[in-house]
C-alpha positions in Angstrom: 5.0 -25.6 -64.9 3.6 -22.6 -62.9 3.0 -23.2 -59.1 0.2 -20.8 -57.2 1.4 -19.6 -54.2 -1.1 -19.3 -51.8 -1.2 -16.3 -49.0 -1.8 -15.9 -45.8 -4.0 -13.3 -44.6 -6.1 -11.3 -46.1 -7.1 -7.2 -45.1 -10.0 -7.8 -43.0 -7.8 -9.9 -40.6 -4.9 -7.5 -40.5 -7.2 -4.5 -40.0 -9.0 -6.6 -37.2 -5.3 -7.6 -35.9 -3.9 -4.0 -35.9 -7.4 -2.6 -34.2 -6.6 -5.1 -31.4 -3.1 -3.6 -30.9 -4.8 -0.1 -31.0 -6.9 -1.3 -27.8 -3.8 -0.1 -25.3 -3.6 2.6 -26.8 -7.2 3.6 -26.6 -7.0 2.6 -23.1 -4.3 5.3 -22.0 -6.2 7.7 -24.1 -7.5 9.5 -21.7 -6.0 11.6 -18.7 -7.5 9.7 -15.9 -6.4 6.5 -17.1 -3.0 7.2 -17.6 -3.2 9.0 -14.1 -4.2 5.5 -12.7 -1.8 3.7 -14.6 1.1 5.8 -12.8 -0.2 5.4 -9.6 -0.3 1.8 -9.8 3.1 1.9 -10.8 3.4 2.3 -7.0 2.0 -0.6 -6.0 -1.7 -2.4 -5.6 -4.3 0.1 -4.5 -7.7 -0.8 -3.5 -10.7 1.4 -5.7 -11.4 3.4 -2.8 -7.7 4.5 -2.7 -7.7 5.6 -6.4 -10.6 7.3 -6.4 -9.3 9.5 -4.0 -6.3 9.9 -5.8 -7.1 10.9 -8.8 -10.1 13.1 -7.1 -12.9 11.2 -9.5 -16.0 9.4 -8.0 -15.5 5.5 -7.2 -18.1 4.9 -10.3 -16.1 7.1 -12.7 -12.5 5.3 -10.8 -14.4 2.0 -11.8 -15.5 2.6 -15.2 -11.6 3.8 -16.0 -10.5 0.7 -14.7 -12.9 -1.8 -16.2 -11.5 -0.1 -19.3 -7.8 -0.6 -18.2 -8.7 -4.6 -17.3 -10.7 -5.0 -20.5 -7.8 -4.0 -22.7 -5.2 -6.5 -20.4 -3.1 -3.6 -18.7 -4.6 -4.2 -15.1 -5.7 -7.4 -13.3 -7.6 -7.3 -9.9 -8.3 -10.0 -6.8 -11.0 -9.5 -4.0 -9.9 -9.4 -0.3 -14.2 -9.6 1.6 -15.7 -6.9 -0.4 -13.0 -4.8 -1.6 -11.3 -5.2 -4.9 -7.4 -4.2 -5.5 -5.9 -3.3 -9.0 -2.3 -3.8 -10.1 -0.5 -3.1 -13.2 -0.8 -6.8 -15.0 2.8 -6.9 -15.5 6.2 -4.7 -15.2 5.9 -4.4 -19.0 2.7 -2.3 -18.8 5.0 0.0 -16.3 7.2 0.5 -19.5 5.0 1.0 -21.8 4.0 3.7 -19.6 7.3 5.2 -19.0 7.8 5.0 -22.8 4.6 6.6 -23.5 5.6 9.6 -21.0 8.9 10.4 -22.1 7.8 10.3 -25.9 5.5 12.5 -25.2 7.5 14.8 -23.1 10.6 14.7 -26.4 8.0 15.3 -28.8 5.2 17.2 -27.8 6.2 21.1 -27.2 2.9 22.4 -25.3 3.9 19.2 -22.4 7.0 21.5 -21.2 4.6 24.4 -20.4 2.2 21.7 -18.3 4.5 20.7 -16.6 5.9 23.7 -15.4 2.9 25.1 -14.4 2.4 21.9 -12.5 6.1 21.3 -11.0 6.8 25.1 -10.7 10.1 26.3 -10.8 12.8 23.3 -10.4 15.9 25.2 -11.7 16.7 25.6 -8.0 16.2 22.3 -6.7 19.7 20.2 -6.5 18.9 16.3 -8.0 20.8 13.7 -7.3 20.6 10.6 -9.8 20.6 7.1 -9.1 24.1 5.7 -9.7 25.8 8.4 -7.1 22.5 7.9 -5.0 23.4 4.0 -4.7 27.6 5.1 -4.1 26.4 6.8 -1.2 24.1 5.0 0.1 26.6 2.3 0.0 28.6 4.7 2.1 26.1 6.0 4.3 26.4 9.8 4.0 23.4 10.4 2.9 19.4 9.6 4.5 17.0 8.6 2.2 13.3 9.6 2.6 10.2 8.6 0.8 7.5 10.8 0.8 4.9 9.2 -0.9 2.0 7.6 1.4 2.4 5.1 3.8 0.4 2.8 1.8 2.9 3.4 -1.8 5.8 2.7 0.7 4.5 -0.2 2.2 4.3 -1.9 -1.6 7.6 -1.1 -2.3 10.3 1.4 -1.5 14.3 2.3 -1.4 16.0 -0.4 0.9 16.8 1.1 4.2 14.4 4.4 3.1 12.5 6.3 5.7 8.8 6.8 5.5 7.9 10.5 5.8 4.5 11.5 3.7 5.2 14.8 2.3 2.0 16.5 4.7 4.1 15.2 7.4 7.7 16.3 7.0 7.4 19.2 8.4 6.0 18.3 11.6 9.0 15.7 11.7 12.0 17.2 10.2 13.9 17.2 14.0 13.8 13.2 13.3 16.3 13.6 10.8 19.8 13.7 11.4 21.0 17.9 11.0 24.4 16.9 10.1 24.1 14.4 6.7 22.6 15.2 3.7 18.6 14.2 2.3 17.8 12.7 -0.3 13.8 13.0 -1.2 12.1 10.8 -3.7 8.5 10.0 -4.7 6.4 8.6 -7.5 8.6 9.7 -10.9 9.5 12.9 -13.1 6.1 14.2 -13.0 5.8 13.5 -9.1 5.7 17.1 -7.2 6.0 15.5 -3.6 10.2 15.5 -3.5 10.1 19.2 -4.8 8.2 20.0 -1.8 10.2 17.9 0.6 13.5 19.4 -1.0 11.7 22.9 -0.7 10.5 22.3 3.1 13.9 20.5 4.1 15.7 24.1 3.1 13.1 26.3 5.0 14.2 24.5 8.0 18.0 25.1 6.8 18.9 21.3 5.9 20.8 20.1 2.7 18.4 18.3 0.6 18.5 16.8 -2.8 15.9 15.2 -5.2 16.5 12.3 -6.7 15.8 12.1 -10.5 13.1 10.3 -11.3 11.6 7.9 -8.4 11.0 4.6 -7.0 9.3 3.4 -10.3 12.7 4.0 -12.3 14.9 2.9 -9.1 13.0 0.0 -9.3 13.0 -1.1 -12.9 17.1 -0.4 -13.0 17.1 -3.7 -10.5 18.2 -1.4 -7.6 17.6 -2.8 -4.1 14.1 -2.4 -3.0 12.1 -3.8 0.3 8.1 -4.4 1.2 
């Protein structure tokens, strides 16, 4: 006796169900959403904020972010008549990060970008996070953040001090001349410790960058404070 077997699904669901996964990716298709995606990495930011970040109008900021909300990678709340975004969940910060560093072991032309956006780093001592955390741990070294006051404020390096980068040089005598520096910002692609490391050796202190930034620090379970 012959039994049908009946099947579930059927093409038109499973094309409908694979264009619904393709909705993320649609979402980080474009340069200024991705931009705002690794800016919230940071830490909430209020539209005003990321406008001026990512140097767009607050409509075109808003339109990019609907786009992000709609497709479930950032949620909002209201605070009186200003609305704040935030990443929707740490896996949306590693899809991200995943995103980047494909892109970056696969994609040739991304090497050239980023060079002409980092400039030369093949002179810049790094530091990465496991010795970072020894020393630390045996305070010979002084950690700085130079992000904005804002980015630190969400999150940073325990026991980190916050120097924006447009402001080191005005307060470099704040830091201790006889310990090393350690400078770290937003990620990889962030150019704000390569300046710091740069500035710190034009006034003839030892500085390091650290590999990668406080995104990566922070999704390794390192210690972090508000």
């Amino acid at each position: 006796m012959s039994v049908s077997v009946a099947f579930m699904g059927d093409r038109a669901a499973k094309n409908a169900l694979f264009d619904g996964f393709s909705e993320v990716a649609k979402a980080l298709g474009n340069g200024r959403r991705a931009e705002l995606v690794d800016v919230l990495a940071q830490g909430e930011r209020s539209v005003d904020d990321l406008a001026t970040e990512i140097s767009q109008s607050v409509a075109n900021t808003s339109f990019h972010l609907r786009t992000l909300a709609q497709s479930g990678l950032v949620a909002t709340r209201r605070e009186g008549t200003r609305v704040y975004y935030r990443l929707a969940s740490d896996r949306v910060r590693e899809l991200w990060a995943a995103m980047r560093d494909v892109a970056a072991t696969h994609t040739a032309e991304l090497d050239v970008l980023a060079a002409a956006y980092l400039g030369d780093r093949s002179q810049l001592e790094t530091i990465d996070q496991d010795e970072l955390t020894q020393r630390i741990d045996d305070g010979s070294v002084v950690v700085i953040d130079v992000r904005n006051s804002t980015e630190y404020a969400a999150g940073h390096i325990t026991g980190a001090l916050s120097i924006p980068i447009e402001e080191l040089a005005q307060r470099v005598d704040e830091l201790a001349d006889d310990v090393e520096i350690v400078a770290y910002c937003r990620g990889p692609y962030c150019v704000f410790a390569d300046d710091a490391v740069r500035v710190l050796a034009d006034h003839d202190r030892s500085a390091l960058r650290l590999l990668g930034g406080f995104p990566e620090w922070q999704a390794d379970d390192r210690p972090t404070s508000t």
